[in-house]
DRENDO-1510 file (C-alpha; in Angstrom, 1 decimal, always signed):
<recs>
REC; n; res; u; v; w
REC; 1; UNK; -19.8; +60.2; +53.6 .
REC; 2; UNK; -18.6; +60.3; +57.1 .
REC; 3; UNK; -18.2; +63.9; +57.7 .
REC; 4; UNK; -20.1; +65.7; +60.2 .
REC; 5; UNK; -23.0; +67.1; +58.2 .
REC; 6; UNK; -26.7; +69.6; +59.0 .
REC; 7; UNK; -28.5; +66.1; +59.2 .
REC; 8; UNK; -26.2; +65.0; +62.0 .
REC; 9; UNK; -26.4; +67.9; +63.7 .
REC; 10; UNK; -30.0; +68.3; +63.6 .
REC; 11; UNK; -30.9; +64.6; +64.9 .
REC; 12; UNK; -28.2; +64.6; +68.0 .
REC; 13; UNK; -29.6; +67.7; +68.9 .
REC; 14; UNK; -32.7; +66.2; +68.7 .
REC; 15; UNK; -31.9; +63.5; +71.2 .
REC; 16; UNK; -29.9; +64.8; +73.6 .
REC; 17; UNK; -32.3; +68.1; +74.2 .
REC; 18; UNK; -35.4; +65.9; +74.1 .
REC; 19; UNK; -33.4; +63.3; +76.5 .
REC; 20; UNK; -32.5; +65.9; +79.4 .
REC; 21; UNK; -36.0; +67.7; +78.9 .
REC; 22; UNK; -37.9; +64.4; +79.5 .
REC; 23; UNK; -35.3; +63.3; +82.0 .
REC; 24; UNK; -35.8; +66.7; +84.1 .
REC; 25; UNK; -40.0; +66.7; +83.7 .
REC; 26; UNK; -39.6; +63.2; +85.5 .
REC; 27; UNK; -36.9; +63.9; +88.2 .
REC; 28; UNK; -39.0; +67.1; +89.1 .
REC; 29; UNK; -42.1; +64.5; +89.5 .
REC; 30; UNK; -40.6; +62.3; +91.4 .
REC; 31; UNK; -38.9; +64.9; +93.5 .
REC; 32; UNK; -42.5; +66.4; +94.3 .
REC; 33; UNK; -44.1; +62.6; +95.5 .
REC; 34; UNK; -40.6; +62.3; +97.2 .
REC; 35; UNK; -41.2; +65.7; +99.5 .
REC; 36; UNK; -45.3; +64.8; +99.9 .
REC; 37; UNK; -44.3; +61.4; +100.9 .
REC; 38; UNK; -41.1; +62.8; +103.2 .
REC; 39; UNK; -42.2; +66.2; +104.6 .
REC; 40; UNK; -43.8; +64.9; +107.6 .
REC; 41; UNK; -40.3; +63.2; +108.4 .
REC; 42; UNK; -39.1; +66.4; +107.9 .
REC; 43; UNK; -40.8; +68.5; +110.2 .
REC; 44; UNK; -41.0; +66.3; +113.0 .
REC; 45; UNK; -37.0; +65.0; +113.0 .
REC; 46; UNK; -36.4; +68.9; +112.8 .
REC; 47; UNK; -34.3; +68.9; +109.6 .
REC; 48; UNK; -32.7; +72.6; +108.6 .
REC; 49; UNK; -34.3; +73.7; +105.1 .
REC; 50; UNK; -30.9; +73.6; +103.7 .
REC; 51; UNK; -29.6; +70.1; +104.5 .
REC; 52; UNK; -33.1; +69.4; +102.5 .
REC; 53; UNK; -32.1; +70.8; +99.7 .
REC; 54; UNK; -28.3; +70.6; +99.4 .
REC; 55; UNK; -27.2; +67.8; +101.3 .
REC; 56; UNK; -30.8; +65.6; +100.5 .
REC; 57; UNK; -32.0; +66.6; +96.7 .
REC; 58; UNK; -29.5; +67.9; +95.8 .
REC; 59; UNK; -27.7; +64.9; +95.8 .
REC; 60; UNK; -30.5; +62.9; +95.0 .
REC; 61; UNK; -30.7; +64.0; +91.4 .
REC; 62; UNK; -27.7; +62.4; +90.5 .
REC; 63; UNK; -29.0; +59.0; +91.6 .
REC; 64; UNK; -32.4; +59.5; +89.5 .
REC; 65; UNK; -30.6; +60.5; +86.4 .
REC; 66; UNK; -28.8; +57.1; +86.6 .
REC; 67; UNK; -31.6; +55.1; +87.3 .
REC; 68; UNK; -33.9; +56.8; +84.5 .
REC; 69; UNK; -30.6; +57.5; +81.8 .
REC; 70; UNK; -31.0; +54.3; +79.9 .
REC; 71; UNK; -35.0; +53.9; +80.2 .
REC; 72; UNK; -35.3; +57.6; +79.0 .
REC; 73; UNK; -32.7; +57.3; +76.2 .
REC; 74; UNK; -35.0; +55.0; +75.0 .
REC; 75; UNK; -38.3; +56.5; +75.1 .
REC; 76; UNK; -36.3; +59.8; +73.5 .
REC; 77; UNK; -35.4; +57.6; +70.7 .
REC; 78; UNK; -38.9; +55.9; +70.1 .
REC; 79; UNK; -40.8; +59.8; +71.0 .
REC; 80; UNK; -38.5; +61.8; +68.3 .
REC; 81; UNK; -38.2; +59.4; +65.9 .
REC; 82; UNK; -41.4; +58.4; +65.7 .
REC; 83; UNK; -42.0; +62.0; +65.1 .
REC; 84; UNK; -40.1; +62.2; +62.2 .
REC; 85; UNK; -41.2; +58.9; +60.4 .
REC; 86; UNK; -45.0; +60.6; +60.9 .
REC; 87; UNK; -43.6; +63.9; +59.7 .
REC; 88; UNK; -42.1; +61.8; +56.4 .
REC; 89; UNK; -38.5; +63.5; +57.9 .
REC; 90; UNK; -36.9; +59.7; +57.4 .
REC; 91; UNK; -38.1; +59.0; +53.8 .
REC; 92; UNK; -36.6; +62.2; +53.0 .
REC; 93; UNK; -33.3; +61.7; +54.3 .
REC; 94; UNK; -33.5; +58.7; +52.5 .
REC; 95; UNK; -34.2; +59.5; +49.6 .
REC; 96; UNK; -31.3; +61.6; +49.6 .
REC; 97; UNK; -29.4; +58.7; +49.2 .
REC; 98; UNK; -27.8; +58.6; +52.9 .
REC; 99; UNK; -28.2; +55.0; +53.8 .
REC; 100; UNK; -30.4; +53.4; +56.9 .
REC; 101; UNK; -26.4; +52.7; +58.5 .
REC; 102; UNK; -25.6; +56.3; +57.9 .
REC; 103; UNK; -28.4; +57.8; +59.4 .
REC; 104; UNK; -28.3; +55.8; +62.9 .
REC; 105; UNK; -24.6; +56.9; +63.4 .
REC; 106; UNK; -25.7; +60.1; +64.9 .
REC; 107; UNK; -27.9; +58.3; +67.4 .
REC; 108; UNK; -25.2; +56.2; +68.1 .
REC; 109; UNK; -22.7; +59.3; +68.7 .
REC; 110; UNK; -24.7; +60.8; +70.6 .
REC; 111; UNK; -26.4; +57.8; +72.8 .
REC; 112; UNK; -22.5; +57.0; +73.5 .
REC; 113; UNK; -22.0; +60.5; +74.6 .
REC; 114; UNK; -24.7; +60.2; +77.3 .
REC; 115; UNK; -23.7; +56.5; +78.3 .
REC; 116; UNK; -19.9; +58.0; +78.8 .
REC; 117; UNK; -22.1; +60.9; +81.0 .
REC; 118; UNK; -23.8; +58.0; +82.9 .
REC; 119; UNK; -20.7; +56.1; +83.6 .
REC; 120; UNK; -18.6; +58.9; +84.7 .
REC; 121; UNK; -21.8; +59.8; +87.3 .
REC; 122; UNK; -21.5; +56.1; +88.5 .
REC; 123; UNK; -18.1; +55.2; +88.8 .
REC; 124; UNK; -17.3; +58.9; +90.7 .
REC; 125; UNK; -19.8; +61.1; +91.7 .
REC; 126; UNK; -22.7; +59.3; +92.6 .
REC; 127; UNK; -21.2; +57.3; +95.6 .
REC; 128; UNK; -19.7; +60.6; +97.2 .
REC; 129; UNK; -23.6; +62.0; +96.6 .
REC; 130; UNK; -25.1; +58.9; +98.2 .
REC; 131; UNK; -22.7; +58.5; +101.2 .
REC; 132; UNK; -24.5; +62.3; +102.0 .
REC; 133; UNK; -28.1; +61.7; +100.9 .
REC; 134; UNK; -28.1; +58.6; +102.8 .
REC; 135; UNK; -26.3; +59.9; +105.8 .
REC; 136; UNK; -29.1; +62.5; +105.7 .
REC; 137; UNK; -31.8; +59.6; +105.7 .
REC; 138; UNK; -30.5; +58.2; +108.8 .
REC; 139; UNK; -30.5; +61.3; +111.0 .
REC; 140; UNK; -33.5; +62.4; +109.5 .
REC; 141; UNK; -36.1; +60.2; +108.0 .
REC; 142; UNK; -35.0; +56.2; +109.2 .
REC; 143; UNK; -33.4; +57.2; +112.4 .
REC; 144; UNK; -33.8; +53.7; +114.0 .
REC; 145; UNK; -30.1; +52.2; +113.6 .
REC; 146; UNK; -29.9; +49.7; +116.3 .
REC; 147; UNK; -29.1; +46.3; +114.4 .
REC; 148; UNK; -28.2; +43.0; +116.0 .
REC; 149; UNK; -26.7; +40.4; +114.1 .
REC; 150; UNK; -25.8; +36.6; +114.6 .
REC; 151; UNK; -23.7; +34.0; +113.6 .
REC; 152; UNK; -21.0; +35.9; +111.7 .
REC; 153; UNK; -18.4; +34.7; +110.4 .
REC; 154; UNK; -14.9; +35.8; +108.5 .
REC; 155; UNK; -11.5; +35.6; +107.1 .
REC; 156; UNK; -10.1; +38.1; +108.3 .
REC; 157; UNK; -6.4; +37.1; +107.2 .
REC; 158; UNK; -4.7; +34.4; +105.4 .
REC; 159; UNK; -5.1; +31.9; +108.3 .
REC; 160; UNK; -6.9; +34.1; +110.7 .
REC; 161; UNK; -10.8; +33.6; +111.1 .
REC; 162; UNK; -13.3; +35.0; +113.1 .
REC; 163; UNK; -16.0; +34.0; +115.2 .
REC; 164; UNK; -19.1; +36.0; +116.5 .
REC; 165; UNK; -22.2; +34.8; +118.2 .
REC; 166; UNK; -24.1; +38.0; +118.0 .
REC; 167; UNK; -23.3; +41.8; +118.1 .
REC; 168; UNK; -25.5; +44.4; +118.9 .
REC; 169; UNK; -25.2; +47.8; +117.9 .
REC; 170; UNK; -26.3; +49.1; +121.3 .
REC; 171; UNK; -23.5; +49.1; +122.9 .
REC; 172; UNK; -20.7; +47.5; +120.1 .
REC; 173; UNK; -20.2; +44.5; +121.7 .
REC; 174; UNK; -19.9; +41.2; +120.5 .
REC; 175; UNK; -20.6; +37.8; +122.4 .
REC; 176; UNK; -19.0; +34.9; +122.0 .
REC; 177; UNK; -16.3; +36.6; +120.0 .
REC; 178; UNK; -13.4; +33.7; +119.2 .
REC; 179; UNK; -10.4; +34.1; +116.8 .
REC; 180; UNK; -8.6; +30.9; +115.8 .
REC; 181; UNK; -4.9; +30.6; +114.0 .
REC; 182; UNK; -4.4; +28.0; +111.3 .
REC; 183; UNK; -1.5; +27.0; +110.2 .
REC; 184; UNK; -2.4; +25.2; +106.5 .
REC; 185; UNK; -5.5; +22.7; +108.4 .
REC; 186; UNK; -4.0; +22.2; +111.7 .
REC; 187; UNK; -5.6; +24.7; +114.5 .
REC; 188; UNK; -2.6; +26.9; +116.5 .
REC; 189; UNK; -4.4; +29.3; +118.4 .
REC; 190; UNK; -7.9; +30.0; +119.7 .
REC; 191; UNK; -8.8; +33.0; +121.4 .
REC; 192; UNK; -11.9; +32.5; +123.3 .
REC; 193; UNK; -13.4; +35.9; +124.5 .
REC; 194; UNK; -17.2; +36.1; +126.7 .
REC; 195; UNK; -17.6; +39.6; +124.9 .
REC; 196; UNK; -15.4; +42.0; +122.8 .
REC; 197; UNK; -16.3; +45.4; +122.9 .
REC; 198; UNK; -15.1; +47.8; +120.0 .
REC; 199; UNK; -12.8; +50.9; +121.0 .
REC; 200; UNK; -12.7; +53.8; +118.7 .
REC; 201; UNK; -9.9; +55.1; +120.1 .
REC; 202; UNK; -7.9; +52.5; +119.2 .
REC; 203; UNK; -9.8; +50.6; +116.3 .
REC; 204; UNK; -9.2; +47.2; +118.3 .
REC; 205; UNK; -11.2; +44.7; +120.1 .
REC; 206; UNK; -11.0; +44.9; +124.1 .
REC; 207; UNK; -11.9; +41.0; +125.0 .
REC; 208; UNK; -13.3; +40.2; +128.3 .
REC; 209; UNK; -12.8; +37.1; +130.0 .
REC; 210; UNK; -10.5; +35.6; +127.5 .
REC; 211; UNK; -9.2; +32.0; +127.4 .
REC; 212; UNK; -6.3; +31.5; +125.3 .
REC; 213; UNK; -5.3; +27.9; +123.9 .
REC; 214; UNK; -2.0; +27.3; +122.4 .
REC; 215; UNK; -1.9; +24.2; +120.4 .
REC; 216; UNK; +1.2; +22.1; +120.5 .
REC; 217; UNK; +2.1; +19.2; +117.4 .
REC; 218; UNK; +1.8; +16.8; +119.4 .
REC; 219; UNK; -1.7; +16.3; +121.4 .
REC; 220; UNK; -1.2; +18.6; +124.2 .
REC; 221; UNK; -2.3; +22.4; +124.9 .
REC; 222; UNK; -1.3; +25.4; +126.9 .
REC; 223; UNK; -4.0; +27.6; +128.3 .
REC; 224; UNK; -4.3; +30.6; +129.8 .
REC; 225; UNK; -6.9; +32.9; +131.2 .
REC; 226; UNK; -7.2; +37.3; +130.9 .
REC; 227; UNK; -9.4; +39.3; +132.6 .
REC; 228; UNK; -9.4; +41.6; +129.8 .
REC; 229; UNK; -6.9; +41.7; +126.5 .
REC; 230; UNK; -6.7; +44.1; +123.6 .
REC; 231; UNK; -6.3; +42.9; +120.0 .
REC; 232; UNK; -6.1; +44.8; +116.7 .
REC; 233; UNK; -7.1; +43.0; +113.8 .
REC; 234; UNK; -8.5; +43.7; +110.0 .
REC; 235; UNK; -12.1; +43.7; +111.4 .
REC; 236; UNK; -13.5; +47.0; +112.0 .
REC; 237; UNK; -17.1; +48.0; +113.3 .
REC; 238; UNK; -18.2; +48.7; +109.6 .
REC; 239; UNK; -17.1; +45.5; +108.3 .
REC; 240; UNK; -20.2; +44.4; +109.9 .
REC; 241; UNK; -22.3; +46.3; +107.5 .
REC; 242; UNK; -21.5; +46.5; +104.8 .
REC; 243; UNK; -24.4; +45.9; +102.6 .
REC; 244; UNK; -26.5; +46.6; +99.5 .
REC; 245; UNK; -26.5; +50.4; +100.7 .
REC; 246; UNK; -22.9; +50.8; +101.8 .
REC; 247; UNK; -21.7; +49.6; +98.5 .
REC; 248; UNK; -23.7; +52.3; +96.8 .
REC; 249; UNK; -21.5; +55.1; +98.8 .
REC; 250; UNK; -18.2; +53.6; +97.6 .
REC; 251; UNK; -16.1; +55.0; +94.3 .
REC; 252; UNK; -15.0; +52.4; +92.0 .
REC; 253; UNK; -11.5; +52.2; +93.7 .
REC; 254; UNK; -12.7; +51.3; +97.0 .
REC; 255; UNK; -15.7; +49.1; +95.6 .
REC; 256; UNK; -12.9; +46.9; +94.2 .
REC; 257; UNK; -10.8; +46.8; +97.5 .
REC; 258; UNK; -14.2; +45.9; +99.5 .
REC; 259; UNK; -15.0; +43.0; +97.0 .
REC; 260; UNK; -11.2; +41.7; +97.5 .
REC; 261; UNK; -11.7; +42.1; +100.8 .
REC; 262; UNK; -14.9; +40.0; +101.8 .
REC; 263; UNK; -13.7; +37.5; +99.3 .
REC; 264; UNK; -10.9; +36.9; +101.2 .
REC; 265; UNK; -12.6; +37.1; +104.3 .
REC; 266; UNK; -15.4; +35.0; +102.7 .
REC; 267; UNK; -17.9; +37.5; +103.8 .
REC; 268; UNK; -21.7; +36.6; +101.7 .
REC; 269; UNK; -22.1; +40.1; +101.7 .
REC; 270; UNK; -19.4; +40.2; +98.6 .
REC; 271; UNK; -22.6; +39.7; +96.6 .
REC; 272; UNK; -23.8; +43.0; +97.1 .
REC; 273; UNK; -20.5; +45.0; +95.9 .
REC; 274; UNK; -20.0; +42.4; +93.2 .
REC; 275; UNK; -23.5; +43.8; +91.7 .
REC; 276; UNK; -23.4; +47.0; +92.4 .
REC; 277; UNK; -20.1; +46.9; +90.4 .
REC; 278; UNK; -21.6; +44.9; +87.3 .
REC; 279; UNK; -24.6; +47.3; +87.2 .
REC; 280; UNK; -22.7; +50.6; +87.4 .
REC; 281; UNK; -20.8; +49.5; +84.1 .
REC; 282; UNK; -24.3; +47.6; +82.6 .
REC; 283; UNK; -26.8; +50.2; +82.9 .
REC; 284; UNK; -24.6; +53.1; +80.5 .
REC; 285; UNK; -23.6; +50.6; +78.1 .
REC; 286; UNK; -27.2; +49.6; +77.5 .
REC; 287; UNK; -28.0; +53.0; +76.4 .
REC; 288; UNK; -26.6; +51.8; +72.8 .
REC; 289; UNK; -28.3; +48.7; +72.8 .
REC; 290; UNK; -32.1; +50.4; +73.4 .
REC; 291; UNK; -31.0; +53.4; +70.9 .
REC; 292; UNK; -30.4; +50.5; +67.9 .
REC; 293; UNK; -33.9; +48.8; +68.9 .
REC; 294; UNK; -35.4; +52.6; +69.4 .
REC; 295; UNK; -34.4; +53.6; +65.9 .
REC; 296; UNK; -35.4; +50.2; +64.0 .
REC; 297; UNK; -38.8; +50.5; +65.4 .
REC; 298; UNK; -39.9; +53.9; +64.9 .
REC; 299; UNK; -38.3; +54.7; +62.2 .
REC; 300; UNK; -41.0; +53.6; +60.0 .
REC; 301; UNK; -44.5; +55.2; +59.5 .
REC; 302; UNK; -47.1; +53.2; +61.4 .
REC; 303; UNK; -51.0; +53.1; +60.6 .
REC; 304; UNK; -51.6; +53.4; +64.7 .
REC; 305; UNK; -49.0; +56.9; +64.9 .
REC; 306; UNK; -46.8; +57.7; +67.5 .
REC; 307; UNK; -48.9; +56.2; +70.2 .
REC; 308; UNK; -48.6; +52.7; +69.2 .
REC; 309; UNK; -44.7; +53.2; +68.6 .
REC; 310; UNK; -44.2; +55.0; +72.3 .
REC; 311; UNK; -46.7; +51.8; +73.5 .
REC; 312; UNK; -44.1; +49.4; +72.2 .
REC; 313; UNK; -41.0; +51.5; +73.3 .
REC; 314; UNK; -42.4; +51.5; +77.1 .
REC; 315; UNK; -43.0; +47.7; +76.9 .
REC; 316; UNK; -39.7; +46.6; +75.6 .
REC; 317; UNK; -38.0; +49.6; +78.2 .
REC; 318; UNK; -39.4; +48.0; +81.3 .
REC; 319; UNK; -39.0; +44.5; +79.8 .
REC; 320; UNK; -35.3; +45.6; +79.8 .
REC; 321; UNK; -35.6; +46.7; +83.7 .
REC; 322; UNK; -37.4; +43.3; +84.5 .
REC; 323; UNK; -34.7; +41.4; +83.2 .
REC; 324; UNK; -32.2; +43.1; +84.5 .
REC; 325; UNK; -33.7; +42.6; +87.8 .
REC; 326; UNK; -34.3; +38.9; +87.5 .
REC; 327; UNK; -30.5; +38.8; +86.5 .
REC; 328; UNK; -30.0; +40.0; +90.1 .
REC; 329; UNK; -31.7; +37.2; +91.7 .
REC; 330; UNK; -29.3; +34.6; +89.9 .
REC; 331; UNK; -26.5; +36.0; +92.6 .
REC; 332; UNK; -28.8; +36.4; +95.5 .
REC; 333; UNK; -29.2; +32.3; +94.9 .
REC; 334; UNK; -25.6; +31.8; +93.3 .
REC; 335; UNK; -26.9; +30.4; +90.5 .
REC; 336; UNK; -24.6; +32.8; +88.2 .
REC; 337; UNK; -21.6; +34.8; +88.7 .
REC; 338; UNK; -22.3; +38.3; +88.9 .
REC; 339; UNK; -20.0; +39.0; +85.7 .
REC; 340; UNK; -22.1; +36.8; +83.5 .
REC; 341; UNK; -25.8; +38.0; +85.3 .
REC; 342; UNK; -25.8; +41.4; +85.5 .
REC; 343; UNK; -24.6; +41.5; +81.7 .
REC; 344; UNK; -27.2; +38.7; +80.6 .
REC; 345; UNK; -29.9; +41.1; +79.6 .
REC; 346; UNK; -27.6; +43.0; +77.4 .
REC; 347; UNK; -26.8; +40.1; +75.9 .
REC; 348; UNK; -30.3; +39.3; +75.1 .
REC; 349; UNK; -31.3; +42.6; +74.2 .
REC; 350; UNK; -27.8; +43.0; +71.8 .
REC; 351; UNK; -29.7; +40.0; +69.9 .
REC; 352; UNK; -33.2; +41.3; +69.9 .
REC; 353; UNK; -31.7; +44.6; +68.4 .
REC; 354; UNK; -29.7; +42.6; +66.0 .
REC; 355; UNK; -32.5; +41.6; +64.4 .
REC; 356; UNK; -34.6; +44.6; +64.5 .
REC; 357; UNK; -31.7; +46.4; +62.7 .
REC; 358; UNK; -31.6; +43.8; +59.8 .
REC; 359; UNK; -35.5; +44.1; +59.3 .
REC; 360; UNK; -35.4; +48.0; +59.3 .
REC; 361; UNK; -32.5; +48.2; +56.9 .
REC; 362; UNK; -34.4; +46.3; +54.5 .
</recs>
């Protein structure tokens, strides 16, 4: 019996109304230690009540619901379930001869219904929201932006690299700022520059004090001095920062162009797009993974009650997190590819719920 029938209904509408109800209790909490912990930023950067609420909370909602969907779909599971079993809902459906396979299909419907919600928030909306709750955190609550880097180095063509000393944000200059020209392993032009300061106006590179070296086949070289040159290559001011919060402003189109990109450019900052990537398609599709292992352990009737099932249901949630976090430090020391890391603790999990599901249909 496939069809859609009052059984269906009544346990997906248990889950999804007891999933955004929980969700919204938390994201209110949060939101209240967020303002008690922020306000005094508040007040003394001057921010305008309504670029608190719309530009700040507003969009920082979005970011909570996907960072609580999968643990909350979860503890939904374990809470309502358990609820039932204690209630002797589950025998009864039972005994009405639908099978333990049968019965999970609505949590399944509906636990892919959210994970499609959550994966539609991370691929699309979420970045535009961060790119303006961050941007809001900057003027208003971590204004200090001035960042000096060191020893930078990148591709920033086939054959094109790029050399930089330092750069401070003070001013947006570089020092010691050097492009050489390959041609396959042999070296055909260096550009030598004391500073390079970046122009807005024309999204180039104004060198100063430039020594230019033409390299010959042979063993000879032609070089020439500028007091000042202009240049316009593919490095731009932000390519200097992109990091593990610029990645979480960008869509899924330009998140892919970025990681192509630094690869090319060899940029070890690849490592923070190349996660966020993994874990905006990771986090939704574990929603289905904790809903099998929600539904095989509290679907019986336990001597300890709902508390001992919502115990376990916790445990194994932040287990899930913990992993999933560990998983992370495997790029961060390139021990595994982010493809294979990020989707390790699904992996796991898809096992541990494997068996669960056997025992419980037995």
């Amino acid at each position: 019996m496939l069809g859609i029938n009052k059984i269906d209904w009544y346990i997906a509408k248990k889950f999804i109304m007891t999933f955004f109800l929980s969700l919204l209790l938390i994201i209110v909490i949060i939101i209240i230690f967020d303002l008690s912990e922020k306000i005094d930023y508040f007040v003394k950067n001057d921010a305008p009540l309504k670029a608190i609420i719309f530009d700040y909370y507003c969009n920082y909602i979005p970011y909570l619901v996907n960072m609580f969907a999968s643990l909350f779909v979860f503890i939904t599971v374990v809470f309502f379930t358990s609820r039932m079993a204690a209630n002797s809902e589950i025998i009864a459906i039972l005994s009405c001869g639908v099978s333990f396979h049968r019965m999970i299909i609505p949590y399944l419907a509906s636990a892919a219904l959210i994970a499609m919600f959550a994966l539609g928030l991370n691929l699309f909306v979420i970045p535009h929201s961060n790119a303006t709750r961050l941007e809001f955190e900057t003027q208003y609550i971590k204004k200090n932006t001035n960042y000096h880097l060191r020893d930078i180095h990148y591709q920033t063509a086939p054959g094109q690299f790029v050399y930089i000393e330092s750069f401070s944000r003070w001013n947006n200059t570089a020092y010691k700022f050097t492009i050489e020209d390959m041609d396959g392993h042999r070296l055909t032009r260096k550009v030598s520059a004391e500073t390079a300061v970046w122009d807005s106006t024309t999204t180039g590179w104004k060198l100063n004090k430039v020594f230019i070296r033409e390299y010959s086949e042979g063993l000879r070289d032609q070089v020439s001095y500028k007091e000042q040159l202009d240049t316009v290559i593919a490095l731009k001011i932000r390519d200097l920062f992109n990091n593990e919060k610029t990645v979480e402003t960008l869509d899924i189109r330009a998140l892919n162009e970025l990681i192509a990109t630094q690869r090319m450019r060899g940029d070890a900052n690849v490592m923070y797009a190349a996660i966020e990537k993994q874990r905006r398609l990771t986090m939704p599709f574990s929603a289905l993974i904790l809903t099998i292992i929600g539904v095989s352990l509290s679907a019986r009737k336990r001597r300890g009650g709902i508390g001992w099932n919502i115990g376990i249901g916790i445990a194994i949630a932040f287990s899930y997190i913990f992993f999933l976090r560990v998983s992370e430090m495997f790029v961060y020391t390139d021990t595994l590819p982010p493809g294979i890391a990020l989707w390790l603790p699904n992996l796991l999990f898809t096992v541990v719920a494997y068996f669960l599901y056997k025992r419980a249909c037995k």
